[in-house]
N, C-alpha and C positions, 0 to 999 in steps of 0.2 A: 546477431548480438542479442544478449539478454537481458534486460532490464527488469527490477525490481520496483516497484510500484506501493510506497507505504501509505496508507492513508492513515492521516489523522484529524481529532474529528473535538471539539466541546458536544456530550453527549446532552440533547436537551432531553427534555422530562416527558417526552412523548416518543412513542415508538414511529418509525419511519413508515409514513401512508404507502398503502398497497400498493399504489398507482407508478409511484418510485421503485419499488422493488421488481415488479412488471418492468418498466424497463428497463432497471439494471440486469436481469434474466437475461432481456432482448438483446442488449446491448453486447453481454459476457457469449452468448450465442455465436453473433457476429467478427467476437474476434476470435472465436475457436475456429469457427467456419473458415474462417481468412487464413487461420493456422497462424497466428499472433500469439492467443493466449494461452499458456501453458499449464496454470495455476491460480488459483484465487480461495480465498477461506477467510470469516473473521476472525477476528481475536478476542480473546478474554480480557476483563480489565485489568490495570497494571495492579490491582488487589491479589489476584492468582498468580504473581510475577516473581522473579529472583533476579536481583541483577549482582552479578560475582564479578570483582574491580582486581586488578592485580597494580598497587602502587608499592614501591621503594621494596620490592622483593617482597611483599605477602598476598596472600590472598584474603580479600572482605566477600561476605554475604553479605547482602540486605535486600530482605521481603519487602515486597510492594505495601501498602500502594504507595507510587513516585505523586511527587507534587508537580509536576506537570501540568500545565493548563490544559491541556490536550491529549485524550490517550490515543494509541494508534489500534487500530478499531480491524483494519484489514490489510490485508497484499493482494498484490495481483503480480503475475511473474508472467512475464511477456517477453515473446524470440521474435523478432522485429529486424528492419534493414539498419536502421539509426536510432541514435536515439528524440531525434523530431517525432518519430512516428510511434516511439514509446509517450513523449509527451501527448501527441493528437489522442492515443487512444484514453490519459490520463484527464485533458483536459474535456473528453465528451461524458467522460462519467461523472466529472466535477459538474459539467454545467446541469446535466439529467439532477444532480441533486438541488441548484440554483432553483431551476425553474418547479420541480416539484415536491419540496421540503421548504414551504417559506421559514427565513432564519435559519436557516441549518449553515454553520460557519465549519470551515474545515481546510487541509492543505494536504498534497500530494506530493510527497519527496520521491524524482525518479532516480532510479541508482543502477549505473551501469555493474550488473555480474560479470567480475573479471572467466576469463575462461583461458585457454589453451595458448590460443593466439594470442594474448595481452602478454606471456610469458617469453614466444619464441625470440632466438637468437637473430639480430638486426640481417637482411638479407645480403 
């Protein structure tokens, strides 16, 4: 199964110490190795965004930036047994930023990617 993994983050005014990045390297390593992690990339701020809305039959633009407390900063796209084991690997990169980003406040939305099976006919 596939899971999507969004993080979202209040950007503070200081860039993320080295010591974090090291282990998030370590960390994304770990779940390549395991053959978990499939994907991972940041994101731009919702400034460089578009969000295209289709309500009562038309279509709207609107250019960022959204007012959102929170922008979503990265994914990680993870092939996993469950989705416990999407969370575990979501909740070791949250804590890696606990313990080495003091104040760094943020949240991890995981989301199962529908695929093939979610679709077939009941057996």
């Amino acid at each position: 199964m596939r899971y999507l993994v969004l993080l979202r983050a209040t950007q503070p005014g200081t860039p993320p110490p080295a010591d974090l990045m090291e282990a998030i390297a370590k960390l994304g390593q770990e779940a390549t190795v395991a053959g978990a992690l499939l994907d991972t990339a940041g994101l731009a701020p919702s400034a460089s965004a578009a969000r295209v809305r289709l309500a009562e039959g038309g279509l709207s633009v609107t250019d960022g930036p959204f007012t959102e407390s929170k922008e979503l900063i990265s994914y990680a796209l993870y092939d996993v047994r469950s989705k416990e084991e999407a969370v575990e690997w979501a909740a070791r990169f949250m804590r890696l930023h606990r313990d080495l980003w003091e104040g760094w406040e943020g949240d991890a939305e995981v989301v199962k990617v529908l695929g093939p099976e979610d679709f077939a006919p009941p057996a």
